[in-house]
PDB file with SEQRES, HELIX, SHEET and CRYST1 records, atoms N, CA, C and O in Angstrom:
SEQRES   1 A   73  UNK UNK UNK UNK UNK UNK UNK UNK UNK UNK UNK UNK UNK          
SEQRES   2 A   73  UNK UNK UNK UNK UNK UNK UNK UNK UNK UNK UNK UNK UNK          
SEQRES   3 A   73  UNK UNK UNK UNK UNK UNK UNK UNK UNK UNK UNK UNK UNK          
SEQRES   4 A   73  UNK UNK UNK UNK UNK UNK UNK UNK UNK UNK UNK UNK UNK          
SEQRES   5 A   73  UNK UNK UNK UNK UNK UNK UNK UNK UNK UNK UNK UNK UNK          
SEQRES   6 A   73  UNK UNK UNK UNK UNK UNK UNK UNK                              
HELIX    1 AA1 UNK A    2  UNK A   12  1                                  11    
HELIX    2 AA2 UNK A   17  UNK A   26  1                                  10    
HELIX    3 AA3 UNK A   28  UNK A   51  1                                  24    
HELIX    4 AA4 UNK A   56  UNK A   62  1                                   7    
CRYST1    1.000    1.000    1.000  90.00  90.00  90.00 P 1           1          
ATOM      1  N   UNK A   1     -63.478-141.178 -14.028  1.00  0.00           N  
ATOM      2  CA  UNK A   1     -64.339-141.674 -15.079  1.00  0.00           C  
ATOM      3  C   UNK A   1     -64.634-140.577 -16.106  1.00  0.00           C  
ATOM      4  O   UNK A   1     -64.574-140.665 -17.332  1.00  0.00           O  
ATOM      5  N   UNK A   2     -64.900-139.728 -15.493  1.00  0.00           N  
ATOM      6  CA  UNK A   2     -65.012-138.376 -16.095  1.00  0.00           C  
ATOM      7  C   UNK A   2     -64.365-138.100 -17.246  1.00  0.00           C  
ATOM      8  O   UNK A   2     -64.971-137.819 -18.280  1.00  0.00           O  
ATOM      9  N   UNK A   3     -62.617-138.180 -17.122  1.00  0.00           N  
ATOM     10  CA  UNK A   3     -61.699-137.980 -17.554  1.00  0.00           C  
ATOM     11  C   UNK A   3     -61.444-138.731 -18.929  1.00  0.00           C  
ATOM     12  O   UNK A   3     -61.067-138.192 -19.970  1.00  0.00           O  
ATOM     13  N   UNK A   4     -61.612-139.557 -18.812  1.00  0.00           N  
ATOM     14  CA  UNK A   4     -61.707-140.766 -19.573  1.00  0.00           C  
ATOM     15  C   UNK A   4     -62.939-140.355 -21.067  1.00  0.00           C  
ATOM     16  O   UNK A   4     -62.833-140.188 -22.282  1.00  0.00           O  
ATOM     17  N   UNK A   5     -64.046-140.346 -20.033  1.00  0.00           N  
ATOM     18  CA  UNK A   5     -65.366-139.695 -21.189  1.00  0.00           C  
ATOM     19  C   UNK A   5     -64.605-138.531 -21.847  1.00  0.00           C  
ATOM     20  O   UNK A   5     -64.427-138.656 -23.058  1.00  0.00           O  
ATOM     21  N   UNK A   6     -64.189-137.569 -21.340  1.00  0.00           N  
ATOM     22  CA  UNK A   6     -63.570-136.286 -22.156  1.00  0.00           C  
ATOM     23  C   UNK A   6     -62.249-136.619 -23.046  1.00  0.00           C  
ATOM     24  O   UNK A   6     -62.110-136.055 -24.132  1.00  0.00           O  
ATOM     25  N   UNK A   7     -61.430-137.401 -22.641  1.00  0.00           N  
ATOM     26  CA  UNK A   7     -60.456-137.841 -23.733  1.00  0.00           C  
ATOM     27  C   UNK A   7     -61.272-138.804 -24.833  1.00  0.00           C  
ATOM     28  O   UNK A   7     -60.458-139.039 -25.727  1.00  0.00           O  
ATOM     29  N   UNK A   8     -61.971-139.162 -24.998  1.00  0.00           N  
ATOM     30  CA  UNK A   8     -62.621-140.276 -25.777  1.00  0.00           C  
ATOM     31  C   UNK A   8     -63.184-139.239 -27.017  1.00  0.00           C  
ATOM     32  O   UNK A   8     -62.968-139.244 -28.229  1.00  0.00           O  
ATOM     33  N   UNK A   9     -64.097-138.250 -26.049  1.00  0.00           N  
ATOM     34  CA  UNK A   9     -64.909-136.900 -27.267  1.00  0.00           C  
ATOM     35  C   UNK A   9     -63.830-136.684 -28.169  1.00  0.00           C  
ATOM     36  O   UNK A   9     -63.936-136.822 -29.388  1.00  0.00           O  
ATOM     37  N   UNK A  10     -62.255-136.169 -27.268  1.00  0.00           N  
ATOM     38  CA  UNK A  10     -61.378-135.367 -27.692  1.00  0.00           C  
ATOM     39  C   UNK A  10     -60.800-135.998 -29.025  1.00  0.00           C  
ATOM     40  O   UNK A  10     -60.511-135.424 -30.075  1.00  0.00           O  
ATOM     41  N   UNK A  11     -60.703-137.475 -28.657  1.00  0.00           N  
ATOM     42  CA  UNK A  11     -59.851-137.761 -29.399  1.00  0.00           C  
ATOM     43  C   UNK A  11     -60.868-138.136 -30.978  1.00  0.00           C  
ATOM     44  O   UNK A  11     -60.435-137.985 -32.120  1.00  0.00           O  
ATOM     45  N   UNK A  12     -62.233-138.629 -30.620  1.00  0.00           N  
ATOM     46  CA  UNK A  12     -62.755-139.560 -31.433  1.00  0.00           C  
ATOM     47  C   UNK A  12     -63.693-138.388 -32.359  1.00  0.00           C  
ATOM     48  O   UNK A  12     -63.837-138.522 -33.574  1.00  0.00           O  
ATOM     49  N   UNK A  13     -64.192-137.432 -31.714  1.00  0.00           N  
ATOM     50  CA  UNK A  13     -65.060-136.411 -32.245  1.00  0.00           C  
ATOM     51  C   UNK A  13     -64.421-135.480 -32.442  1.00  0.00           C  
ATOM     52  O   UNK A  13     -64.697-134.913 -33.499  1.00  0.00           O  
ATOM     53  N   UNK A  14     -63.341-134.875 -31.632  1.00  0.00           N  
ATOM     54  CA  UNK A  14     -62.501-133.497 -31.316  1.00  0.00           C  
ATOM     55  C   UNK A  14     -63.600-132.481 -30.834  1.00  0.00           C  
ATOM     56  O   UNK A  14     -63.834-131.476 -31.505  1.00  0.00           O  
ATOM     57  N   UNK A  15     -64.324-132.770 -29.576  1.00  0.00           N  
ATOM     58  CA  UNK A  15     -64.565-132.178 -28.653  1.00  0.00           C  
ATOM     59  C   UNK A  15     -64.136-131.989 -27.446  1.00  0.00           C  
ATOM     60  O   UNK A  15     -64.112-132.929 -26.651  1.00  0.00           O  
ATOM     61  N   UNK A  16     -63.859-131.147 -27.214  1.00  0.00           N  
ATOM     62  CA  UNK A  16     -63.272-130.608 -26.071  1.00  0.00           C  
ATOM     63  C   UNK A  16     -64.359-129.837 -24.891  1.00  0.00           C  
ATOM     64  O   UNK A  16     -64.938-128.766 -25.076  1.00  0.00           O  
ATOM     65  N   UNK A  17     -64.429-130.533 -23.894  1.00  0.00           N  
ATOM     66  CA  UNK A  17     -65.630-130.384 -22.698  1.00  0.00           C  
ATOM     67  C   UNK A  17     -65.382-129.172 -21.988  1.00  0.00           C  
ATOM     68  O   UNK A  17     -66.231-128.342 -21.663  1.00  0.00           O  
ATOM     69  N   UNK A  18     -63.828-129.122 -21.715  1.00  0.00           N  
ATOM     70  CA  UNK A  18     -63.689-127.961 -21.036  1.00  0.00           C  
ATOM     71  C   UNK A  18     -63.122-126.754 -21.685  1.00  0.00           C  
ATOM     72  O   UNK A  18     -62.697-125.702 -21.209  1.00  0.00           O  
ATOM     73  N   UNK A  19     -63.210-127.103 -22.657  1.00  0.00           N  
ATOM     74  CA  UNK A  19     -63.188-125.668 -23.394  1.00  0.00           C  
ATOM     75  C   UNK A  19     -64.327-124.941 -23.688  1.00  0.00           C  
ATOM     76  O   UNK A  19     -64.485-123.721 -23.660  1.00  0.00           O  
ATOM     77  N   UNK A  20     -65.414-126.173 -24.087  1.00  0.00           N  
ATOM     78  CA  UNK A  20     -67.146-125.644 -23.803  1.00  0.00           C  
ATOM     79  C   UNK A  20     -67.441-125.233 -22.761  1.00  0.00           C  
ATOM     80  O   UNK A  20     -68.234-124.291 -22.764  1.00  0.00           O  
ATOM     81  N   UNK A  21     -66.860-125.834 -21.214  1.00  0.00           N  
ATOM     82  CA  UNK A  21     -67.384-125.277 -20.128  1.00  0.00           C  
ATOM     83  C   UNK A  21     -66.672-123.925 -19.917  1.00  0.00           C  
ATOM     84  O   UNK A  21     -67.334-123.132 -19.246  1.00  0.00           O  
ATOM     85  N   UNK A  22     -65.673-123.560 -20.269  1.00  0.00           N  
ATOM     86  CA  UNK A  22     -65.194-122.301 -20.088  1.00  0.00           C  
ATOM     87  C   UNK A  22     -65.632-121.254 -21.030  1.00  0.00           C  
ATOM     88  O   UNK A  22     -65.854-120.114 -20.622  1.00  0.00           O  
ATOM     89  N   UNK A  23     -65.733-121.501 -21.960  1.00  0.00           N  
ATOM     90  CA  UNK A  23     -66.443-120.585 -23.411  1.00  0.00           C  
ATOM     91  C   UNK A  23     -68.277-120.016 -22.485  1.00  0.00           C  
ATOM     92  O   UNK A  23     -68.728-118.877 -22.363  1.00  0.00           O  
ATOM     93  N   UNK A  24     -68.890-121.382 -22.008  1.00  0.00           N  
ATOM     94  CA  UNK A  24     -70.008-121.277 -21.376  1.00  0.00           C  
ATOM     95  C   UNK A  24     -70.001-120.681 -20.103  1.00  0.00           C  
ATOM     96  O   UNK A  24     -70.994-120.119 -19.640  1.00  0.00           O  
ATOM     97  N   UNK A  25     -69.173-120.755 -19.652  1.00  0.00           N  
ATOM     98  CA  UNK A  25     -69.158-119.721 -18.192  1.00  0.00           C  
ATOM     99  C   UNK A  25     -68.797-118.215 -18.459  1.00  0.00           C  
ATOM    100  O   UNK A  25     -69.244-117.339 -17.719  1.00  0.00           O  
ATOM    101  N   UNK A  26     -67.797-117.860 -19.768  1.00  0.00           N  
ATOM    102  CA  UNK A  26     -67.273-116.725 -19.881  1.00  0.00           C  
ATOM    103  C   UNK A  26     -68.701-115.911 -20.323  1.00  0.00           C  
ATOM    104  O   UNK A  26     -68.858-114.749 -19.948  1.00  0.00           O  
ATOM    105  N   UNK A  27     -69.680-116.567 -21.105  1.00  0.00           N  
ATOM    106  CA  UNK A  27     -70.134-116.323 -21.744  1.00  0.00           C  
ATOM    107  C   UNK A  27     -71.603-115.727 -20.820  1.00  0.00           C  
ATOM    108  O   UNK A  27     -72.469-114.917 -21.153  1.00  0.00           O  
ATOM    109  N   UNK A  28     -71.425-116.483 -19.624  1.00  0.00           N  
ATOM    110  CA  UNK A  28     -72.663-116.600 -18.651  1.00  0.00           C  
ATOM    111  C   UNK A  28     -71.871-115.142 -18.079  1.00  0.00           C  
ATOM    112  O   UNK A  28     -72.502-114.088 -18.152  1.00  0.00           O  
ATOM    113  N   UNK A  29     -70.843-115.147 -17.665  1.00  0.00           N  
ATOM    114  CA  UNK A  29     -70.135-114.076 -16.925  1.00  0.00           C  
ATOM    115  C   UNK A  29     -70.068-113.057 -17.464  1.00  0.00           C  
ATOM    116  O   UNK A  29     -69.607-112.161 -16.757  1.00  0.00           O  
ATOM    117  N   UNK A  30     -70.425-112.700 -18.767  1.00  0.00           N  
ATOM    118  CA  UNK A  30     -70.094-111.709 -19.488  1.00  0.00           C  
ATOM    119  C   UNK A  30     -71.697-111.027 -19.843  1.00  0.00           C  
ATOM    120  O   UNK A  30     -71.913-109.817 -19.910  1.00  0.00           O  
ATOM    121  N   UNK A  31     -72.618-111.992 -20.025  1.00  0.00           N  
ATOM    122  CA  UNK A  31     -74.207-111.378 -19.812  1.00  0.00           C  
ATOM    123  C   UNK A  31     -74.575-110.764 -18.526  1.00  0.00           C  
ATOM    124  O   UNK A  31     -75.310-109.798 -18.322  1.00  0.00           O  
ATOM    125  N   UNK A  32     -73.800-111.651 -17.535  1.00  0.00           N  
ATOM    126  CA  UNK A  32     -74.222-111.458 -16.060  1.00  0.00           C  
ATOM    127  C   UNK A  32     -74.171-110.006 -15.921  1.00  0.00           C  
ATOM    128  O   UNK A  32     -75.090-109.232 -15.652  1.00  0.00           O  
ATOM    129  N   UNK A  33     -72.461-109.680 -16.242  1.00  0.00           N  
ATOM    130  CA  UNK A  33     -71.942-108.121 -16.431  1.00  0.00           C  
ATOM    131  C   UNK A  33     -72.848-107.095 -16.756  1.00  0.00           C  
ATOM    132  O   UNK A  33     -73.449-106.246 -16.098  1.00  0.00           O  
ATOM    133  N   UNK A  34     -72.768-107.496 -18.331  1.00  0.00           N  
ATOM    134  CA  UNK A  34     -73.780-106.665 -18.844  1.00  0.00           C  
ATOM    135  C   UNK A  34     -75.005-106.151 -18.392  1.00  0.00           C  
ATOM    136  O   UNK A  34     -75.203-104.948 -18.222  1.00  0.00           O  
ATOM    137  N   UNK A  35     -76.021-107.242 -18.148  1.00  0.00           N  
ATOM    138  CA  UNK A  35     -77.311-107.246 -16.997  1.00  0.00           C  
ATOM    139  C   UNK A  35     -77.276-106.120 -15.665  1.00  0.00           C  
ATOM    140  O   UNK A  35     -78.099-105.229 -15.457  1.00  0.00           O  
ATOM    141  N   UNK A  36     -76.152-106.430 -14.905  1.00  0.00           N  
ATOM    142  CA  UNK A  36     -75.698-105.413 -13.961  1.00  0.00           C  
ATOM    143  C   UNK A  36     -75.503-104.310 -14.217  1.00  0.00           C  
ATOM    144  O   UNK A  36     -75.980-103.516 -13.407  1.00  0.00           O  
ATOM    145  N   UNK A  37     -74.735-103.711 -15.423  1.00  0.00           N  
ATOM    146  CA  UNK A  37     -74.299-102.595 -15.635  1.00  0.00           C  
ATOM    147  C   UNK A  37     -75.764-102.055 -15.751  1.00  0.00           C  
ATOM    148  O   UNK A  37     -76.256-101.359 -14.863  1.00  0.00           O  
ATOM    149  N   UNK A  38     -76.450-102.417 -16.910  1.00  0.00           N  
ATOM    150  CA  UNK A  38     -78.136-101.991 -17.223  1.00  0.00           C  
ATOM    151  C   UNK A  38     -78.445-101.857 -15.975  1.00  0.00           C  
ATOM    152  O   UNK A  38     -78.148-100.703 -15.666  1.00  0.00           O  
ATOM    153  N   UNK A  39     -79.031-102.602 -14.778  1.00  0.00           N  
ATOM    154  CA  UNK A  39     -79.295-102.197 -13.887  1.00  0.00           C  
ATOM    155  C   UNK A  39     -79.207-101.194 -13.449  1.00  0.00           C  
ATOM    156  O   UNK A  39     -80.076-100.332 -13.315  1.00  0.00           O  
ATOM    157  N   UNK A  40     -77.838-101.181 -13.095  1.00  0.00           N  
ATOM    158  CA  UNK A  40     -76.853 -99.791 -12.464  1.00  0.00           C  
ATOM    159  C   UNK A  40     -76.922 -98.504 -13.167  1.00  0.00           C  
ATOM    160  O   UNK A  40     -76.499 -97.491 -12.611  1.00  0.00           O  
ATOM    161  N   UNK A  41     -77.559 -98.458 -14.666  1.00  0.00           N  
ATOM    162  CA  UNK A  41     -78.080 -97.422 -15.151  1.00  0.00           C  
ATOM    163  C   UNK A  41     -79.354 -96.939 -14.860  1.00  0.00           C  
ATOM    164  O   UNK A  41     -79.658 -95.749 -14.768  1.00  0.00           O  
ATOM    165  N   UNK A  42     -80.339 -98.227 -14.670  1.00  0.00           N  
ATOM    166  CA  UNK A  42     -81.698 -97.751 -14.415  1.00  0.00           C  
ATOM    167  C   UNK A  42     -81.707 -97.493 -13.080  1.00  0.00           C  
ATOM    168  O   UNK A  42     -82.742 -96.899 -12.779  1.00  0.00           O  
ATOM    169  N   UNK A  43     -81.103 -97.658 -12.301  1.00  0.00           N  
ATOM    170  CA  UNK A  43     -80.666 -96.971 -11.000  1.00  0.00           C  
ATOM    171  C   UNK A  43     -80.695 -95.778 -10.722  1.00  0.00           C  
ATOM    172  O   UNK A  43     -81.559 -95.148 -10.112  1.00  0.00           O  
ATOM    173  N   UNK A  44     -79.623 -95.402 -11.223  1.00  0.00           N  
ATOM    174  CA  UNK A  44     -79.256 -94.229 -11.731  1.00  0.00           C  
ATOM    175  C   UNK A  44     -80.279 -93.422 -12.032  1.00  0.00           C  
ATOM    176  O   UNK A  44     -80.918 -92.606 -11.368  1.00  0.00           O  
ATOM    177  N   UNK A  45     -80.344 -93.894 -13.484  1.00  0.00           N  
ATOM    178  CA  UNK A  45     -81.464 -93.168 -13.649  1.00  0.00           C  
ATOM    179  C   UNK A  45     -82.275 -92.546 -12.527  1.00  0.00           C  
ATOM    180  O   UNK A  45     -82.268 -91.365 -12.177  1.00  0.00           O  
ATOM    181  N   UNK A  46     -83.124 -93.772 -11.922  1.00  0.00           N  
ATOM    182  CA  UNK A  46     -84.372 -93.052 -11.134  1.00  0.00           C  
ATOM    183  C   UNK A  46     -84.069 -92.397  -9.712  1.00  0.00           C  
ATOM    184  O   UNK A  46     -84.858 -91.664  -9.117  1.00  0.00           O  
ATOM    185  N   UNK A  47     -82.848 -92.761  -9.273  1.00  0.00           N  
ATOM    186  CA  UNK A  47     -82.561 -91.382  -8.673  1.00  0.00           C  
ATOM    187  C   UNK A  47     -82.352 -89.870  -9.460  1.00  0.00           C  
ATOM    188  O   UNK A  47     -82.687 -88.884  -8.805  1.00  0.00           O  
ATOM    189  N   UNK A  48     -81.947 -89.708 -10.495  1.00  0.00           N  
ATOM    190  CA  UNK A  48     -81.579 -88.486 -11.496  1.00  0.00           C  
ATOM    191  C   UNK A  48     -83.254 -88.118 -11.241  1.00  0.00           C  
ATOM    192  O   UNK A  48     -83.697 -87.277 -10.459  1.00  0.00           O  
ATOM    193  N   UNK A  49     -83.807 -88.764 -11.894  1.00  0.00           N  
ATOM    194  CA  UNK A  49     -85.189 -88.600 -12.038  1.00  0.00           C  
ATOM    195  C   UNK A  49     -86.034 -87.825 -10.883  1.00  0.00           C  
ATOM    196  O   UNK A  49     -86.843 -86.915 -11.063  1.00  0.00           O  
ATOM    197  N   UNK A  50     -85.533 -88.582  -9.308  1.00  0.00           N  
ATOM    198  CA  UNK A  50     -86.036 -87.977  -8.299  1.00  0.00           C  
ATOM    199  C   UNK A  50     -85.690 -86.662  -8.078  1.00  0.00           C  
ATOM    200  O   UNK A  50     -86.454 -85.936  -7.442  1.00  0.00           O  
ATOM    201  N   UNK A  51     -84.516 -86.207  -8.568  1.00  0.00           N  
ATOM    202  CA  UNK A  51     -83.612 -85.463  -8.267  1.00  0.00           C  
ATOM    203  C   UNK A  51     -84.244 -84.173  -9.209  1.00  0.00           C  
ATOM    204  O   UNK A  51     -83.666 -83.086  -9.212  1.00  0.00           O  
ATOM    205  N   UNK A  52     -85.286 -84.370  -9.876  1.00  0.00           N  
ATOM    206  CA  UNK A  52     -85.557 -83.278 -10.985  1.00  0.00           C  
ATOM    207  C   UNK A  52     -84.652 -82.878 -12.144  1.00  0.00           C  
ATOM    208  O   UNK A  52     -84.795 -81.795 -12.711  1.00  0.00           O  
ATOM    209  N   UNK A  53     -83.599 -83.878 -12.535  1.00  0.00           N  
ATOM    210  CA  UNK A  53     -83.219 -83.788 -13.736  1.00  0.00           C  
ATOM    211  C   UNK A  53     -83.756 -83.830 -15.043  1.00  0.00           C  
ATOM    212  O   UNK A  53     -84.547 -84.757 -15.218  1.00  0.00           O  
ATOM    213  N   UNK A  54     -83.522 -82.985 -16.143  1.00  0.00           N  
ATOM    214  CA  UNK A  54     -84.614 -83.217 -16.856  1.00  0.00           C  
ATOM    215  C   UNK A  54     -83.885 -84.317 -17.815  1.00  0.00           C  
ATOM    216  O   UNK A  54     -82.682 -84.577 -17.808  1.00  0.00           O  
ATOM    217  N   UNK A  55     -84.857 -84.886 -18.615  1.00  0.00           N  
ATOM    218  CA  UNK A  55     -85.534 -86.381 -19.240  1.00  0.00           C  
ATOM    219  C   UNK A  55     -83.618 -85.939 -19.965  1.00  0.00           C  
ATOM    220  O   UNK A  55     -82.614 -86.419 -19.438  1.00  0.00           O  
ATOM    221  N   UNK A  56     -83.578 -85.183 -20.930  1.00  0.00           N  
ATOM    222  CA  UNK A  56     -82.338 -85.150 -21.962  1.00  0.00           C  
ATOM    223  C   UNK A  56     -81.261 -84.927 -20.952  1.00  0.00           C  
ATOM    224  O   UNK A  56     -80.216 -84.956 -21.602  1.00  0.00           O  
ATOM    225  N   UNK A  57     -80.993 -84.728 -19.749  1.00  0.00           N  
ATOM    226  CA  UNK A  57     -79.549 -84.622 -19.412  1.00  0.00           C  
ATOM    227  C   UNK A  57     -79.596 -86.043 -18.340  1.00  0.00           C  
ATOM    228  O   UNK A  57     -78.536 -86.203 -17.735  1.00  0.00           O  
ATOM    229  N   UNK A  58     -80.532 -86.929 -18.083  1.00  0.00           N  
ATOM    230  CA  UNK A  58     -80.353 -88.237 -17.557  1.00  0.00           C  
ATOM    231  C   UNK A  58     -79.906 -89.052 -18.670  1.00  0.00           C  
ATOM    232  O   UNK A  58     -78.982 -89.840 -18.469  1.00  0.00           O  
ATOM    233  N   UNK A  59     -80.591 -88.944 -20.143  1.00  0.00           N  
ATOM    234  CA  UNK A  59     -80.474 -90.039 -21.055  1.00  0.00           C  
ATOM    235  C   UNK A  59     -78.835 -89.932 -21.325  1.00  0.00           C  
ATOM    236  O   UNK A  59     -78.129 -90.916 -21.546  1.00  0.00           O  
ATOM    237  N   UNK A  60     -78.230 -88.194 -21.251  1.00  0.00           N  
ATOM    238  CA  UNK A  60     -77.078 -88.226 -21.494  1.00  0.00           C  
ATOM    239  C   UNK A  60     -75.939 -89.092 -20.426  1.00  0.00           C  
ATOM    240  O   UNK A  60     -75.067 -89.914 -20.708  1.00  0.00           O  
ATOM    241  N   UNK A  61     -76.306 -88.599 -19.307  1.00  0.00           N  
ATOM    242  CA  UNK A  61     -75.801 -89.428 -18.454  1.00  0.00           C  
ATOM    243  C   UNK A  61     -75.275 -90.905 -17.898  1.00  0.00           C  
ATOM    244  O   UNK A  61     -74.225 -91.355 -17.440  1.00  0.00           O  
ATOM    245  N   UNK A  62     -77.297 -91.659 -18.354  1.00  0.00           N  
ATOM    246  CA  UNK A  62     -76.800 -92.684 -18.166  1.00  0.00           C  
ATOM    247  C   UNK A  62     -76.750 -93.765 -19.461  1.00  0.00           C  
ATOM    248  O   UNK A  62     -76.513 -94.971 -19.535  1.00  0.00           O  
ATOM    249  N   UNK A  63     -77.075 -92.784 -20.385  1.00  0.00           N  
ATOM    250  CA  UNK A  63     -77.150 -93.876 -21.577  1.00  0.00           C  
ATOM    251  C   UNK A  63     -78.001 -94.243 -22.200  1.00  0.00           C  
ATOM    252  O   UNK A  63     -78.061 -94.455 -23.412  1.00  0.00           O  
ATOM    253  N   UNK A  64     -79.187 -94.413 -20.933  1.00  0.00           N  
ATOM    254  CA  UNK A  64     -80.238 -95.282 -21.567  1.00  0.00           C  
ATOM    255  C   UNK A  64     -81.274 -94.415 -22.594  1.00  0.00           C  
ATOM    256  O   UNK A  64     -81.137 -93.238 -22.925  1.00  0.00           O  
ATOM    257  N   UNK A  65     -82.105 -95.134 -22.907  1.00  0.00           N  
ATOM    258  CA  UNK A  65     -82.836 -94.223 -24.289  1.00  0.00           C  
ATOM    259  C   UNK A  65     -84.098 -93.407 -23.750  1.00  0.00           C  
ATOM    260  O   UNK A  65     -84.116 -93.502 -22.523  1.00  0.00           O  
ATOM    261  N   UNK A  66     -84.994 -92.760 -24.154  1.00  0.00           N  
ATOM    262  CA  UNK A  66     -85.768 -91.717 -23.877  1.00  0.00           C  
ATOM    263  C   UNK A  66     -86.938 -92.896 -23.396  1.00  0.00           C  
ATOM    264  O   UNK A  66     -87.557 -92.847 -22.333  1.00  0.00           O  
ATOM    265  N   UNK A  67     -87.095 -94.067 -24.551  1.00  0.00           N  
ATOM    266  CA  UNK A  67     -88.285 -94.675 -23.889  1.00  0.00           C  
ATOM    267  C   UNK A  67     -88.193 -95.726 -22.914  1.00  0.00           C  
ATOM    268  O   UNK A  67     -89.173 -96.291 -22.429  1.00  0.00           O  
ATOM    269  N   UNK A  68     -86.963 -95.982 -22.629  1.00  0.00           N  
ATOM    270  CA  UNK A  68     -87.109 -96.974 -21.365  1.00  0.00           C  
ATOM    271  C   UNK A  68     -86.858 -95.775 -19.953  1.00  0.00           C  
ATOM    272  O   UNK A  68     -86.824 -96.220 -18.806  1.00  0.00           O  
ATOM    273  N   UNK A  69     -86.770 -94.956 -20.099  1.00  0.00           N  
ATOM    274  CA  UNK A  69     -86.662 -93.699 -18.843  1.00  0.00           C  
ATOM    275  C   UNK A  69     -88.122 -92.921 -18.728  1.00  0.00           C  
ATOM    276  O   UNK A  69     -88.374 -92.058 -17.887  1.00  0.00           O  
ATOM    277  N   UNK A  70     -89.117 -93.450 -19.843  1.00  0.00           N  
ATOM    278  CA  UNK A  70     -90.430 -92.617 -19.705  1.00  0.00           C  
ATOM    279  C   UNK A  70     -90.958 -94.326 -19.027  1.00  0.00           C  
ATOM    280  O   UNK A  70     -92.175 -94.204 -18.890  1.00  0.00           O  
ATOM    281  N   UNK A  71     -90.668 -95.379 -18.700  1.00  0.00           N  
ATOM    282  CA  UNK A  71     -91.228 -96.594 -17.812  1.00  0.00           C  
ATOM    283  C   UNK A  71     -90.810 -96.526 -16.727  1.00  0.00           C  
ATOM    284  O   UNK A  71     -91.337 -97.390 -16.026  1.00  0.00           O  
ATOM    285  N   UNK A  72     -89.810 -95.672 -15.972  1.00  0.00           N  
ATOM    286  CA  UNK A  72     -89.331 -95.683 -14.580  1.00  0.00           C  
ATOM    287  C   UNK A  72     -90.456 -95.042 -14.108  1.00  0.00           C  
ATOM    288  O   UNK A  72     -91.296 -94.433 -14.770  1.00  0.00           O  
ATOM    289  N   UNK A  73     -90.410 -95.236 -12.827  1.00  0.00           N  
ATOM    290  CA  UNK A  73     -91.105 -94.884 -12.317  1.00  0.00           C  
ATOM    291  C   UNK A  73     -90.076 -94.234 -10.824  1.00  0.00           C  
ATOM    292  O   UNK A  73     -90.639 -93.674  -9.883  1.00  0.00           O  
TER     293      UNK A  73                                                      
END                                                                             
């Protein structure tokens, strides 16, 4: 039935369902990434941090900026 609804968009509107659902998943998959990596910096980070690194050779390290590394805790 499904199938049917998506040829109908395709043909009558020129929408294409699964090209939205794939554009929308890449798109979910590709924030997801991103999100993680950030994580994996502020990670980082606050071990560096434990570690007595000072503030300018963590930011170099992991990237992140001076004022989201003065909120770690």
């Amino acid at each position: 039935m499904r199938g049917i609804f998506d040829k109908k968009l395709k043909e009558e509107r020129n929408i294409n369902i699964k090209e939205i659902e794939n554009n929308s998943y890449n798109n979910g998959y590709d924030d997801g990434k991103s999100d993680g990596e950030y994580e994996m910096q502020i990670e980082i980070a606050k071990k560096l941090k434990k570690a007595n690194l000072s503030n300018n050779e963590i930011v170099e390290i992991t990237g992140i900026s001076q004022e989201v590394l003065k909120d770690l805790n």
